[in-house]
N, C-alpha and C positions, 0 to 999 in steps of 0.2 A: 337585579336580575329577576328575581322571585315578581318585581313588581312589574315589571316587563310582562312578565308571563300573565300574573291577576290582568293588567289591560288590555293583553292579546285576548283572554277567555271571557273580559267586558264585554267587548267590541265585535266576538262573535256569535257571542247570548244576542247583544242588539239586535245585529244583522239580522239572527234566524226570527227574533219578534216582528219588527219589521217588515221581511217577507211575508208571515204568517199573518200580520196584520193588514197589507195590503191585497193579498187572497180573498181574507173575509171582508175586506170591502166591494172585489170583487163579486161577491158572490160565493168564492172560496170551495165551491161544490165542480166535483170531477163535470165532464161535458157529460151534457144531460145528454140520454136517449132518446131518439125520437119517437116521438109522440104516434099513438094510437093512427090519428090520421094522417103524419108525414107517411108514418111505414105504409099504410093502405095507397097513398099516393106514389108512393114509390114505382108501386108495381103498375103502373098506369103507361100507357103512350097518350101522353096528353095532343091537343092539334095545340097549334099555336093559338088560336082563339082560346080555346081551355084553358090553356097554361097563363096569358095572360089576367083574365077573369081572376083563377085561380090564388096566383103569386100571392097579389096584396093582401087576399083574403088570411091565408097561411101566414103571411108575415104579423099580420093583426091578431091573427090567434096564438103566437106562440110569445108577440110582447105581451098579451091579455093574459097569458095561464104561468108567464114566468112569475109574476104580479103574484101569484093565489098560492100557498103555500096547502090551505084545507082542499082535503083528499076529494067531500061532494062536490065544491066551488069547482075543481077542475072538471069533473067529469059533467057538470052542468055546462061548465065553458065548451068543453069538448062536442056536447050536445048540439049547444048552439051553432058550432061553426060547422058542424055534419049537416046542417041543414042548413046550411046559405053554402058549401060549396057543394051538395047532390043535385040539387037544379042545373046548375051550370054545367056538368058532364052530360057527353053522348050517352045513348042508351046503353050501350057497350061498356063503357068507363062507369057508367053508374055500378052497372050488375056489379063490374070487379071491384068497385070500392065498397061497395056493400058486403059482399063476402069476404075481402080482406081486415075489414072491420070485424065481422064476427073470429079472425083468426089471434087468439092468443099471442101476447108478448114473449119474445124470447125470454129465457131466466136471466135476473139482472148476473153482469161480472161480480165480482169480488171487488168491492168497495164503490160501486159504481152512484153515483147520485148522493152522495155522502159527502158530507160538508168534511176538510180536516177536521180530523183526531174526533171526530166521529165515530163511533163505535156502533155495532148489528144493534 
């Protein structure tokens, strides 16, 4: 009986390893917030010429800065792709991405961008 129980309490120490270990292979980090220049893109009414141009570029910067863990590396990444997608906006979508750029990040959630068992 007792030993019944010892490999019921094996079986679900594995389990929860297991889980925890294929997180951190995922990546294991709660869903990132978006980024500087998603949130500034948000606020946009792109044309469909925009949005096309746009898409690939954004897809290519967010596999490029998932990559870079150092805090300059990002914001250098972030740089660069502020200037290959401002060309490609109307005059109008430029202004607004330029001043939603200069508008601060919301405060992160409680545990938010934190790897498990991660600690502040």
């Amino acid at each position: 009986m007792v030993r019944k129980g010892i490999l019921a309490l094996v079986a679900a120490i594995l389990g929860m390893g297991l889980s925890s270990l294929s997180m951190a292979q995922e990546g294991g980090a709660a869903p990132a917030r978006p980024s500087r220049i998603e949130r500034a893109l948000a606020g946009l009414t792109l044309s469909a010429d925009e949005k096309a141009k746009v898409d690939p570029i954004v897809a290519e910067f967010k596999e490029k800065r998932k990559a870079v863990t150092d805090r300059d590396e990002r914001r250098k990444i972030s740089e660069e792709y502020v200037g290959k997608i401002t060309p490609l906006l109307s005059a109008e979508n430029k202004t607004k991405f330029e001043e939603a750029l200069k508008t601060p990040p919301p405060p992160k959630k409680e545990g938010e961008g934190k790897k498990e068992g991660e600690q502040k």
